[in-house]
DSSP file (Angstrom, degrees, kcal/mol; ACC not computed):
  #  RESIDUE AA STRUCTURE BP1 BP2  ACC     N-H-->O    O-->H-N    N-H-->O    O-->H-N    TCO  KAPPA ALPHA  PHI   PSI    X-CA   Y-CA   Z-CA
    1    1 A X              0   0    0      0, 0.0    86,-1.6     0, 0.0     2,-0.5   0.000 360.0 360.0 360.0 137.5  -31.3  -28.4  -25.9
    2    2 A X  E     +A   86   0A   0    120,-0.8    84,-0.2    84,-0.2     3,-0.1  -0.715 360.0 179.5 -90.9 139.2  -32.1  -27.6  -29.3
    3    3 A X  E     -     0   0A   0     82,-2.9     2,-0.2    -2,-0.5    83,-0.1   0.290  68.6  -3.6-126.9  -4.3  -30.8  -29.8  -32.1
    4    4 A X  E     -     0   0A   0     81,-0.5    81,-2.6    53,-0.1    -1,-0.4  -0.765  58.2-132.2 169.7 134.4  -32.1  -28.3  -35.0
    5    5 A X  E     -Ab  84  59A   0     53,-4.1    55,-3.4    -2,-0.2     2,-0.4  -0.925  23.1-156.5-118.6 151.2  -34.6  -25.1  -36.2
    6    6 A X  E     -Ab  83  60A   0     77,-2.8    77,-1.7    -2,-0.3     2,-0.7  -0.974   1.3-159.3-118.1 103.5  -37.2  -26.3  -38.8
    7    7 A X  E     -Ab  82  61A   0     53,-1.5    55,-1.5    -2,-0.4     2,-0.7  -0.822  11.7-161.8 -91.6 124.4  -38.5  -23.3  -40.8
    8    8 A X  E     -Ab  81  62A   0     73,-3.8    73,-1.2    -2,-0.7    72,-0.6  -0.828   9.6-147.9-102.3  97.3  -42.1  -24.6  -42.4
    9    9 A X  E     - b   0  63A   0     53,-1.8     2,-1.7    -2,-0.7    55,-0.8  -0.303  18.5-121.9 -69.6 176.2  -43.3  -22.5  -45.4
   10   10 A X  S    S+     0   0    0     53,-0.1     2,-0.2    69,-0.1    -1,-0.1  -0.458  86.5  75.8 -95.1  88.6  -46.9  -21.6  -46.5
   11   11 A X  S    S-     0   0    0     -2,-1.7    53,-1.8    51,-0.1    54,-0.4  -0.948  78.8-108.1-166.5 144.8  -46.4  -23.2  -49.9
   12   12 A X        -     0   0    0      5,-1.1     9,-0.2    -2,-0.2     8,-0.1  -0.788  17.1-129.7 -96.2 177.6  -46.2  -26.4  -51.4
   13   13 A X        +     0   0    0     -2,-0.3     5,-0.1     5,-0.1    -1,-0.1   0.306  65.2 111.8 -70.9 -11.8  -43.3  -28.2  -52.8
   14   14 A X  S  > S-     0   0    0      1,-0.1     4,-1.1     4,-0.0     5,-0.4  -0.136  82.2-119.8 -58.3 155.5  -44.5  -29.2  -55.9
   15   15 A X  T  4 S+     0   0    0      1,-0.2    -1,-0.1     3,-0.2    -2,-0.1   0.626 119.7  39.3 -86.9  15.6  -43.8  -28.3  -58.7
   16   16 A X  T  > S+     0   0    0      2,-0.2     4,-2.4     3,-0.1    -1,-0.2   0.675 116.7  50.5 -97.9 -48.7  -47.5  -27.0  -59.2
   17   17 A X  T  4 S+     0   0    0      2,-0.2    -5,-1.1     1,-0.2    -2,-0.1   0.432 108.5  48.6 -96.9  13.4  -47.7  -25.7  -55.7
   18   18 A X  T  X S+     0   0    0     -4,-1.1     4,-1.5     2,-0.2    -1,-0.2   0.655 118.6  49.2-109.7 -47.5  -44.0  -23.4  -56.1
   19   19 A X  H  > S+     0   0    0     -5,-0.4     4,-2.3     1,-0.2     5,-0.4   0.980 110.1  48.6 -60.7 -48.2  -46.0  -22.3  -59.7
   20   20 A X  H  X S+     0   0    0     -4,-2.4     4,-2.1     1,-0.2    -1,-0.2   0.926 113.0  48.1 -67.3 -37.2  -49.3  -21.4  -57.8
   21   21 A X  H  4 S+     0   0    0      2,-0.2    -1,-0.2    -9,-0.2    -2,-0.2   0.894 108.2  48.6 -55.3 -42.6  -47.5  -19.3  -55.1
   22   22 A X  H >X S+     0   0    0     -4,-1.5     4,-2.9     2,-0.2     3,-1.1   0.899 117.9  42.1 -76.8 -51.5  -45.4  -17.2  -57.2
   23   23 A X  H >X S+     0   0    0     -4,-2.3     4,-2.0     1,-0.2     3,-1.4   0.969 117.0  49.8 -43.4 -69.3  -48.4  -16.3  -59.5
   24   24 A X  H 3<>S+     0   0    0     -4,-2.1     5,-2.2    -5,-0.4    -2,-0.2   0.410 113.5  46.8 -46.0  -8.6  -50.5  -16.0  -56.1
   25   25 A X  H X45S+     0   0    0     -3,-1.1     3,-1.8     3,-0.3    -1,-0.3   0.838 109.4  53.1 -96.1 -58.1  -47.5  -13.7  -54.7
   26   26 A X  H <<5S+     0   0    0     -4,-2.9    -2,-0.2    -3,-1.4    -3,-0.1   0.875 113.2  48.6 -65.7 -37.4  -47.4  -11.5  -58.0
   27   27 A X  T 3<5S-     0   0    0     -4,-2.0    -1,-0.4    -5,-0.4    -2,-0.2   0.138 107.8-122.6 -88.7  17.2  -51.0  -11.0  -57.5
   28   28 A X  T < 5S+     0   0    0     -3,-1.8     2,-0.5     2,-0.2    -3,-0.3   0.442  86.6 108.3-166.8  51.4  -51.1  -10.2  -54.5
   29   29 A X  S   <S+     0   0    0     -5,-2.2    -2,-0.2     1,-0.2     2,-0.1  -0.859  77.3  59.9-123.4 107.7  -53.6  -13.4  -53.4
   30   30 A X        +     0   0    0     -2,-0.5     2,-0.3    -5,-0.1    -2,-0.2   0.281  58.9 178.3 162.6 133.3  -50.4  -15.5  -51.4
   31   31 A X        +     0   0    0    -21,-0.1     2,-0.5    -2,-0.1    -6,-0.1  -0.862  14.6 163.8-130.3 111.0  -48.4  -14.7  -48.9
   32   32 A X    >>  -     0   0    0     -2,-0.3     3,-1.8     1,-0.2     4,-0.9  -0.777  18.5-160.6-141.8 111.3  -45.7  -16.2  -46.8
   33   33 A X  H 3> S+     0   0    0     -2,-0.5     4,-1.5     1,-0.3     5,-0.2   0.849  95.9  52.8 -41.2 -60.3  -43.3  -14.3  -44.6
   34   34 A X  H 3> S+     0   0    0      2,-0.2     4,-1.5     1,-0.2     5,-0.4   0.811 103.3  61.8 -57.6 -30.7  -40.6  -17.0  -44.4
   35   35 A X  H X> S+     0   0    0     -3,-1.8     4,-2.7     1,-0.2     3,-1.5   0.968 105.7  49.1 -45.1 -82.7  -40.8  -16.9  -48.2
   36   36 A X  H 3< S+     0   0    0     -4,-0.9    -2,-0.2     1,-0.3    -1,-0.2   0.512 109.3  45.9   9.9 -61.9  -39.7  -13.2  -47.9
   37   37 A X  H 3< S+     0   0    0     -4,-1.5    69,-0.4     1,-0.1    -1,-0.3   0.886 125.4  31.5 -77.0 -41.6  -36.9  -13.4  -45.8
   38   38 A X  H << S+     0   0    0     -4,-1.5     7,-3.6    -3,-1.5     2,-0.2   0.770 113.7  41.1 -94.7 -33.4  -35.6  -16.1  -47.4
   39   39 A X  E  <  -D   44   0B   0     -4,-2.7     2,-0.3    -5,-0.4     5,-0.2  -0.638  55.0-150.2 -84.4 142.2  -36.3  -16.2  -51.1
   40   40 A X  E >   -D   43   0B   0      3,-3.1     3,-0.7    -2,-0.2    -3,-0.0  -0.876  66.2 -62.4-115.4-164.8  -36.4  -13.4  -53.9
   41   41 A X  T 3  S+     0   0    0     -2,-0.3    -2,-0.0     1,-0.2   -19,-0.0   0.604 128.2   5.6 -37.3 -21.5  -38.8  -13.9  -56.9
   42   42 A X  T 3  S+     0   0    0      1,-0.3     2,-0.4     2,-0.1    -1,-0.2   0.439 121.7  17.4-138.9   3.2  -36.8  -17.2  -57.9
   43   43 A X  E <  S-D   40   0B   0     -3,-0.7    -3,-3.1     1,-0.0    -1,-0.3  -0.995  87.7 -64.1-172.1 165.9  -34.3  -18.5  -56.0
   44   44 A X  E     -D   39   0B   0     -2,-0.4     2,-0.4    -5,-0.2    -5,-0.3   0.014  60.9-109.0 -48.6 152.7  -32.6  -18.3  -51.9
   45   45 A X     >  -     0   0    0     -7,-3.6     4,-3.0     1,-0.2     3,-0.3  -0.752  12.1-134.0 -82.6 137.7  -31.3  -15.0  -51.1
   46   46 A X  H  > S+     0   0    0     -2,-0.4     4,-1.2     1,-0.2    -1,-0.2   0.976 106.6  50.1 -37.8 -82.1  -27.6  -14.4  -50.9
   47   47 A X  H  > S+     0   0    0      1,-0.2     4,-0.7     2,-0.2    -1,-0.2   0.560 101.1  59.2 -47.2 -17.3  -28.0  -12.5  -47.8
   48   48 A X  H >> S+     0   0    0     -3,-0.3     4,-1.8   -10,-0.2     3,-1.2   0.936  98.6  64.1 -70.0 -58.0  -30.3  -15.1  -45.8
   49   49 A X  H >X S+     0   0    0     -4,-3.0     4,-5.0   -11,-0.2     3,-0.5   0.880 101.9  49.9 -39.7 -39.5  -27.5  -17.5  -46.2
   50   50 A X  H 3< S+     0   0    0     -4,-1.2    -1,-0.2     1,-0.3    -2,-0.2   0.851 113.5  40.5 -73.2 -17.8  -25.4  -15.4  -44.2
   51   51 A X  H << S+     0   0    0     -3,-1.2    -1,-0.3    -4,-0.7    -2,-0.2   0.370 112.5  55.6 -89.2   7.5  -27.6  -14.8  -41.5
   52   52 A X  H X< S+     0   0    0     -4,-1.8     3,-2.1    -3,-0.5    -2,-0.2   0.781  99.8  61.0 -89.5 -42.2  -28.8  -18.4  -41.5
   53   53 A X  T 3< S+     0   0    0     -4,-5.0    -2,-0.1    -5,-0.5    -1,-0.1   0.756 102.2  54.1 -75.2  14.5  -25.2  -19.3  -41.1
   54   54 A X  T 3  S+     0   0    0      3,-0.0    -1,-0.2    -4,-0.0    -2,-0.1   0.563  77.2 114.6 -94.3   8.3  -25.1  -17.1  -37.4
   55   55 A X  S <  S-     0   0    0     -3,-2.1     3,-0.1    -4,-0.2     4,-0.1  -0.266  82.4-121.3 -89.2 160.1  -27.9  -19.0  -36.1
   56   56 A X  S    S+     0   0    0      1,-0.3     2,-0.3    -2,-0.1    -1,-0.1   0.924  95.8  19.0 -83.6 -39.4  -26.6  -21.2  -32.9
   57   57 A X  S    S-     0   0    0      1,-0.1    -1,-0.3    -5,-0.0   -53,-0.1  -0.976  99.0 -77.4-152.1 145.0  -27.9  -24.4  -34.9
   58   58 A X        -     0   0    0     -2,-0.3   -53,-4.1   -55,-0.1     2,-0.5   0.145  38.3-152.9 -48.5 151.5  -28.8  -25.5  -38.5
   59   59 A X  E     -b    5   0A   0    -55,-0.2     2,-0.3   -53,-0.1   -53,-0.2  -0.918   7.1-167.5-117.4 131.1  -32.2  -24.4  -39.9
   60   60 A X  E     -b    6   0A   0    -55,-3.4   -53,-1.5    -2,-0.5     2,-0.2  -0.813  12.0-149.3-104.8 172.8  -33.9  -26.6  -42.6
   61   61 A X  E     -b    7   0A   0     -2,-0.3     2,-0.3   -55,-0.2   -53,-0.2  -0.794  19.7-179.7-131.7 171.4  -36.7  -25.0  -44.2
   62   62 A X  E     -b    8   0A   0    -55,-1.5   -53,-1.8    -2,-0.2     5,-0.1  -0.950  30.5-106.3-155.1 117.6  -39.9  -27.4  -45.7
   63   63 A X  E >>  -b    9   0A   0    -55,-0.3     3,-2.6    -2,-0.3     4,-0.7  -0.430  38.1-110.3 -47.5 144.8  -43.3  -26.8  -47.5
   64   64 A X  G >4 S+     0   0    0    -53,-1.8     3,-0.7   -55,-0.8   -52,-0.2   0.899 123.4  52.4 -45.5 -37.6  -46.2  -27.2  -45.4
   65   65 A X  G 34 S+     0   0    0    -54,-0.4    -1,-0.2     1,-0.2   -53,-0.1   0.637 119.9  32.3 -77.4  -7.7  -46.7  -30.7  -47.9
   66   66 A X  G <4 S+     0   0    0     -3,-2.6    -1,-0.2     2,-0.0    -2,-0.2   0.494  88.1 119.6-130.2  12.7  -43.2  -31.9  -47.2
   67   67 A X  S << S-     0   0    0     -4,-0.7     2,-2.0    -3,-0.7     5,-0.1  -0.372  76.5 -71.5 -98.6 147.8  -42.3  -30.9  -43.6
   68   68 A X        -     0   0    0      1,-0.1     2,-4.6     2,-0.1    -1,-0.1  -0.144  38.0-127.9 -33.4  42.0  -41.4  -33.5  -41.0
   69   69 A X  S  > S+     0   0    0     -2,-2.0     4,-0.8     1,-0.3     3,-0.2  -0.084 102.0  65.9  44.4 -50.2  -44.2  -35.6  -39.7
   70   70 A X  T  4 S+     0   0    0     -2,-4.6    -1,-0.3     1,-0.2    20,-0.2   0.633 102.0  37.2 -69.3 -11.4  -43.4  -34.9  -36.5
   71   71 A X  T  > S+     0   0    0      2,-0.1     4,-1.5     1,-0.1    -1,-0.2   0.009  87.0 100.9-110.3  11.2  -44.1  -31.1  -36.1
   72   72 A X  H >> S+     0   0    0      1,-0.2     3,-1.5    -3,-0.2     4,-1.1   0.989  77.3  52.2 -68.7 -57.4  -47.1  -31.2  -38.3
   73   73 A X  H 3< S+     0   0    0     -4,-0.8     3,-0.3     1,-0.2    -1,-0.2   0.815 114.5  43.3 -31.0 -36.3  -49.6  -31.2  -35.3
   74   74 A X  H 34 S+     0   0    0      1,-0.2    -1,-0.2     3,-0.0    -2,-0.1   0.740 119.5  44.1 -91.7 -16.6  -47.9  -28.0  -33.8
   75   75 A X  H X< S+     0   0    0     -4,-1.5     3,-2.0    -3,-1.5    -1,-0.2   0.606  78.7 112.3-106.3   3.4  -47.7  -26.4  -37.2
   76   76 A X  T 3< S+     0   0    0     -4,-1.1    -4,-0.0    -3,-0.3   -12,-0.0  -0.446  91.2  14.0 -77.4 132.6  -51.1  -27.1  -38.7
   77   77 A X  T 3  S+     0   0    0     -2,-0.1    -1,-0.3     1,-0.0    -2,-0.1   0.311 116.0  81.2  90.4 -26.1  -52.8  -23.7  -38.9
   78   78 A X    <   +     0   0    0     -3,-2.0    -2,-0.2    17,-0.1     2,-0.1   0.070  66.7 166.9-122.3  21.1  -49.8  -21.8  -38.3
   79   79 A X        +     0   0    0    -70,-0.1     2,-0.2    17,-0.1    17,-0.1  -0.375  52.3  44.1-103.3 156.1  -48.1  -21.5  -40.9
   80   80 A X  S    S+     0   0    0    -72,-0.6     2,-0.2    -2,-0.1   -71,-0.2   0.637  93.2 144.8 -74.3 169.3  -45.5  -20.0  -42.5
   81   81 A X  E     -A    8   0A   0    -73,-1.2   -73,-3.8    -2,-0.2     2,-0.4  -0.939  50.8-121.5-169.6 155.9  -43.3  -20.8  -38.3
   82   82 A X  E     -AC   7  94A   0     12,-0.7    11,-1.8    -2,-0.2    12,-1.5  -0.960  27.5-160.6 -88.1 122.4  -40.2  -21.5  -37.0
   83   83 A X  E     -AC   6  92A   0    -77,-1.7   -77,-2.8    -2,-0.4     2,-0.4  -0.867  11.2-144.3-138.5 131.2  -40.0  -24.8  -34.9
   84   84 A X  E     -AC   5  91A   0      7,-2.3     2,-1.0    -2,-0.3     7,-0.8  -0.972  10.6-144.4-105.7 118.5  -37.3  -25.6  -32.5
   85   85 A X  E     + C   0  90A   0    -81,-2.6   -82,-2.9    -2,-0.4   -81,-0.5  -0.552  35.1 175.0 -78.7  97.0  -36.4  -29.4  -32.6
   86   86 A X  E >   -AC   2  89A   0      3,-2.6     3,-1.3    -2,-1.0   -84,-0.2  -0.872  50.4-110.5-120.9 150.9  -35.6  -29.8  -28.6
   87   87 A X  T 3  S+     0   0    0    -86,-1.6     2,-2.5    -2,-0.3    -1,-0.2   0.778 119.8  56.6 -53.5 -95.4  -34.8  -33.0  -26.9
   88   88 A X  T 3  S-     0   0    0     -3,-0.1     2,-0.4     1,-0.0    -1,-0.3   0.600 126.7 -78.7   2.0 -31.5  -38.4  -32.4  -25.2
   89   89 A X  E <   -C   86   0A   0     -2,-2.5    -3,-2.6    -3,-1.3     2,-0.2  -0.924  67.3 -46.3 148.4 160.7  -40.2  -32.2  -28.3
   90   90 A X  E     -C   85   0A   0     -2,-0.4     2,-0.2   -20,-0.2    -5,-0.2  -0.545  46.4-164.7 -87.7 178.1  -40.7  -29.3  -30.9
   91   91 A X  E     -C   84   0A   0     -7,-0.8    -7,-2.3    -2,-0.2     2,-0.5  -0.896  23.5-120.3-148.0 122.7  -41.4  -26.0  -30.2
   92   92 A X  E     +C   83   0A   0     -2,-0.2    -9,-0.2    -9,-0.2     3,-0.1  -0.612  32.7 169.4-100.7 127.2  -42.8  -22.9  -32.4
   93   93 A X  E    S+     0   0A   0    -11,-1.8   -10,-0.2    -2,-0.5     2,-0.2   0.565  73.7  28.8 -82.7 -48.9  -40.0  -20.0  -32.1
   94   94 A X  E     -C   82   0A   0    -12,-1.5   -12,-0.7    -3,-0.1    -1,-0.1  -0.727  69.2-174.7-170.8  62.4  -41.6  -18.2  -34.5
   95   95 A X        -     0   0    0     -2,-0.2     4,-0.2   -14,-0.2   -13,-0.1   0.514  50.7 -83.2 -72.3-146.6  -45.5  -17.7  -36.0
   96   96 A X  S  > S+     0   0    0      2,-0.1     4,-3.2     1,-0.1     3,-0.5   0.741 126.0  46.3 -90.7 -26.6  -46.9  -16.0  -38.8
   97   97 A X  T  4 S+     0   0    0      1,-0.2     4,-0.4     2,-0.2    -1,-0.1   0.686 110.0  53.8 -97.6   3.4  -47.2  -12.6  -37.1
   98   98 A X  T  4 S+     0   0    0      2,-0.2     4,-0.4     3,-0.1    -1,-0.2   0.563 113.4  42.6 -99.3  -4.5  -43.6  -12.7  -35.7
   99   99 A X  T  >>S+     0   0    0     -3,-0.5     4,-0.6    -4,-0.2     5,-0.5   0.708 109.8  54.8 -96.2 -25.7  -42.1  -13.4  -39.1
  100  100 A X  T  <5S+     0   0    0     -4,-3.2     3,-0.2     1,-0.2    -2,-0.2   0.793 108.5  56.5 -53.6 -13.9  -44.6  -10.6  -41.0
  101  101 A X  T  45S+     0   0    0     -4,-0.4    -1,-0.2     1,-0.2    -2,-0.1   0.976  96.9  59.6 -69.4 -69.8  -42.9   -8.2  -38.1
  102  102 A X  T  45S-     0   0    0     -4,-0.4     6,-0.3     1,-0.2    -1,-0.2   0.495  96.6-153.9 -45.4 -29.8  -39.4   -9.2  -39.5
  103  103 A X  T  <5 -     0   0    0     -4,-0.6    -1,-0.2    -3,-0.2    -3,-0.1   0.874  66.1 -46.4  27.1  64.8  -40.4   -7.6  -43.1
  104  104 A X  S   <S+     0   0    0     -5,-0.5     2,-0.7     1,-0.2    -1,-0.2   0.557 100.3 133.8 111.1 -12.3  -38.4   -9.4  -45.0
  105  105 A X     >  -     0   0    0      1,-0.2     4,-1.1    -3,-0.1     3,-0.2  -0.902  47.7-149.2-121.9 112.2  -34.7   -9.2  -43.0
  106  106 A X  H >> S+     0   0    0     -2,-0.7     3,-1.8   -69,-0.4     4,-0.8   0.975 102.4  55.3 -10.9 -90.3  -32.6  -12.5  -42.6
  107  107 A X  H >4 S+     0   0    0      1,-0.3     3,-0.8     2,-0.2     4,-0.5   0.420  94.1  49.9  45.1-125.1  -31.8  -10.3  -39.6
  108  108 A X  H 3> S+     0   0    0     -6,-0.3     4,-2.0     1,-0.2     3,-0.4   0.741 114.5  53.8 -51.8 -43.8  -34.4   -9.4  -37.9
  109  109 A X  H <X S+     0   0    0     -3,-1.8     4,-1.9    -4,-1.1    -1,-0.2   0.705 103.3  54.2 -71.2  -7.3  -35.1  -13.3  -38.1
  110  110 A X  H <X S+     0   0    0     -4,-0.8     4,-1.1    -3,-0.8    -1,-0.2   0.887 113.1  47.6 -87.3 -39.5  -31.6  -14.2  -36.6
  111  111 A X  H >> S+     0   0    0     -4,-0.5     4,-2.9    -3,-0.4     3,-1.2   0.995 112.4  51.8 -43.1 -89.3  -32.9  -11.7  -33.6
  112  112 A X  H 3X S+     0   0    0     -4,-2.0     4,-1.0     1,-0.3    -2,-0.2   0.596 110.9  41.2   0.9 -66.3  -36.1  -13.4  -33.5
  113  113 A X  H 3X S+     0   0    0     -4,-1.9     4,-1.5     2,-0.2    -1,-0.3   0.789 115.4  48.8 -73.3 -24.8  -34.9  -16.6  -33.2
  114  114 A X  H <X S+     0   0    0     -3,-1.2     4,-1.8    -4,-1.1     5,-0.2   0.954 117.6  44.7 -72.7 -58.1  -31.8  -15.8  -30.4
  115  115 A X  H  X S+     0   0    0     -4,-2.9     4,-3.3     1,-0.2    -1,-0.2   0.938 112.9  50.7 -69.5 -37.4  -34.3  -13.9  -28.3
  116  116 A X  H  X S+     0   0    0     -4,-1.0     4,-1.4    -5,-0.2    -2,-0.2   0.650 116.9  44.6 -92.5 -35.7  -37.1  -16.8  -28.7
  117  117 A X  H  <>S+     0   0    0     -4,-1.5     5,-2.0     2,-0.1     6,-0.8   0.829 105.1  53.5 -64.9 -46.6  -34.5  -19.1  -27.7
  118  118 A X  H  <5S+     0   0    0     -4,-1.8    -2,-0.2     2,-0.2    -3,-0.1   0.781 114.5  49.7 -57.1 -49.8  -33.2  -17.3  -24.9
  119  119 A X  H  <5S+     0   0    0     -4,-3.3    -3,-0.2    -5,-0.2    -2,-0.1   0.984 109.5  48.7 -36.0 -62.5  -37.2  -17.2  -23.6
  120  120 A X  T  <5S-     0   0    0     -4,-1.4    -1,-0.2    -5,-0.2    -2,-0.2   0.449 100.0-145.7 -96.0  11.7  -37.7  -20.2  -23.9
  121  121 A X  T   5 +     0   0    0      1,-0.1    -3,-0.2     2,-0.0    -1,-0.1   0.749  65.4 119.3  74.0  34.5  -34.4  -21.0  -22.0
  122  122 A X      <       0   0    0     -5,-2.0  -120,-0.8     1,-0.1    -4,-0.2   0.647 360.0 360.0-104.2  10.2  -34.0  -24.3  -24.5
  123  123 A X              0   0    0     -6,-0.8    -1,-0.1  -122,-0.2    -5,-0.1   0.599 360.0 360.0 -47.7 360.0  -30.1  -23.1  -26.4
């Protein structure tokens, strides 16, 4: 059973490492898919909230620098991902190249995670 989806970006939380991304974005030297989907140049998108709120169970999102302790092993390397918090343990739903697919779309990511769930037979 899933209890909870953890969305990790590749960014940190600082207020140094939210300034170095956005430059690094505009310039095209950073990139993070889960940014995308979820953000526009400064603040959450409208429209991700509404597709976060169809998702079966809540999603937090985290900077790589601030994300729970416990899914750093699985997500180190792998970043930006989606992690499903199951009684078993986490599990990555989601990598880097299955959110660059999404391009961008709340969506696509609400698909993404429902089918990825469905796989992996934890709902």
């Amino acid at each position: 059973m899933v209890t909870r989806l953890i969305g990790v970006y590749d960014a940190d939380g600082t207020l140094r490492g939210e300034l170095a991304y956005w430059i690094g974005a505009r310039l095209g030297r950073a990139h993070c898919a889960l940014c995308d989907i979820t953000h526009s140049s400064v603040r959450e998108r409208a429209d991700w909230r509404a597709c976060r709120d169809r998702l079966p169970v809540p999603l937090d999102t985290f900077h790589r620098d601030d994300q729970p302790d416990h899914i750093r092993p699985i997500t180190d390397g792998n970043l930006p991902c989606v992690v499903a918090d199951t009684l078993a343990g986490p599990v990555v739903v989601a990598g880097p190249a299955e959110l660059d697919a999404c391009h961008g779309s709340g969506d696509a990511l609400v698909v993404l995670i429902d089918r990825a769930l469905a796989d992996l037979d934890v709902r």
